[in-house]
Structures are given as structure tokens and as C-alpha cells.
N, C-alpha and C positions, 0 to 999 in steps of 0.2 A: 504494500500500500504506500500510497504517497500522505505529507505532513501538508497542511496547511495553515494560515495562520492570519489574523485581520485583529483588529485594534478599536476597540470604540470612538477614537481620537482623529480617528480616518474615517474619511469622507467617501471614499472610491467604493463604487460596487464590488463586491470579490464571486469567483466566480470557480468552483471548483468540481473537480470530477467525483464522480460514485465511487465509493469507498475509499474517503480519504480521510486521514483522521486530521482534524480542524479545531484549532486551538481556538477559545476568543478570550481576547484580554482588555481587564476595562480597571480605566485607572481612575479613580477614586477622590474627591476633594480632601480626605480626610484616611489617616489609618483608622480610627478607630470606629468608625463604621461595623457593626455586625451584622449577623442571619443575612446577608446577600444570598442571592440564589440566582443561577441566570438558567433562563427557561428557555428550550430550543424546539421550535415550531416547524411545521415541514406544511406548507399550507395553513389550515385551524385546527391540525392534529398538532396535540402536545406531544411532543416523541422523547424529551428529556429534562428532568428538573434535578438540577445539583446545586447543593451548597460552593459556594467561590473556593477558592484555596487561594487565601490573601496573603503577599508576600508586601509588607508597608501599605502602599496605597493602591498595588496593584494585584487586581484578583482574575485566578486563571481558572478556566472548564474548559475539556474538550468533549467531543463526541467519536465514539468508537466508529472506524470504517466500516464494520456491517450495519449500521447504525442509518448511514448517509446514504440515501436515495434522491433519485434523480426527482427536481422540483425547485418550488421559491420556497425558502428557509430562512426565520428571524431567530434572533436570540436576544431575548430583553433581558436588562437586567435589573433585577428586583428586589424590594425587602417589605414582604406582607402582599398587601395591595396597590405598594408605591410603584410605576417603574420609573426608574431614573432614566434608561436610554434604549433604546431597541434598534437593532442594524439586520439588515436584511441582506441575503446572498441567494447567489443558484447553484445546483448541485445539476450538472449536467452528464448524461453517458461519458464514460471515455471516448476520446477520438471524436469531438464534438464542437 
């Protein structure tokens, strides 16, 4: 499988193949921020809700390559009911 990887600070569409494992990284006004969760969306299907793994102000999730199917996919990122940011990408065939 191939890694991929995008940044909530970034503006640019990203755009990545089926079964790739895809970091997202979203950085934080504050370290002391808790309960983040960033939620990965594949259309209105929820397909994965994890806690952050915060290193200072910046908090990492990825998604497992059997995971990522081809589609329009957000990942917000959340605590409770708030969300702070949501970025959306495509998950396209290989060779596409």
C-alpha cells in the first residue's frame, strides 16, 4: 500500500488512491485541548471515529488501507458536538 498524508492548514484538494493509508493532521490553537476525535466520512457513511493522538498542539488519525474506498471522503475534527474544521478529499481507483 501506498502512505498518504494532508494537513488541516492546507487548503488544496488531496486526492488519493484505494487502499492507501492517509494520515490527517490538524494543528491545534492550544495543547491543552482534550477528547478531540476526528470523524472520517466516505459520503454520509461514518466509516471511522478515533480519538486524536496529540503530540503538543498537533493531533494525528489515520485510516487503515482496507478501510479507503473509492469516493468523496471528509474528516472533521471534533470534541462532543463542536466541529472545529472538516476537509474533504477523493479516494479514486488506482490508475485513475
Amino acid at each position: 500500500y501506498h502512505e498518504g498524508f494532508f494537513y488541516l492548514s492546507d487548503s488544496i484538494d488531496s486526492v488519493f488512491d484505494e487502499h492507501t493509508r492517509v494520515y490527517f493532521y490538524s494543528k491545534l490553537a492550544s495543547d491543552s485541548i482534550l477528547d478531540l476525535e476526528h470523524r472520517w466520512f466516505c459520503g454520509i457513511d461514518t466509516m471511522l471515529i478515533v480519538p486524536c493522538t496529540c503530540n503538543g498542539n498537533i493531533c494525528m488519525s489515520s485510516i487503515a488501507p482496507e478501510r479507503l474506498k473509492a469516493g468523496e471522503w471528509s474528516v472533521d475534527l471534533v470534541r462532543g458536538r463542536q466541529i472545529f474544521d472538516s476537509r474533504q478529499f477523493l479516494v479514486v481507483e488506482p490508475n485513475h
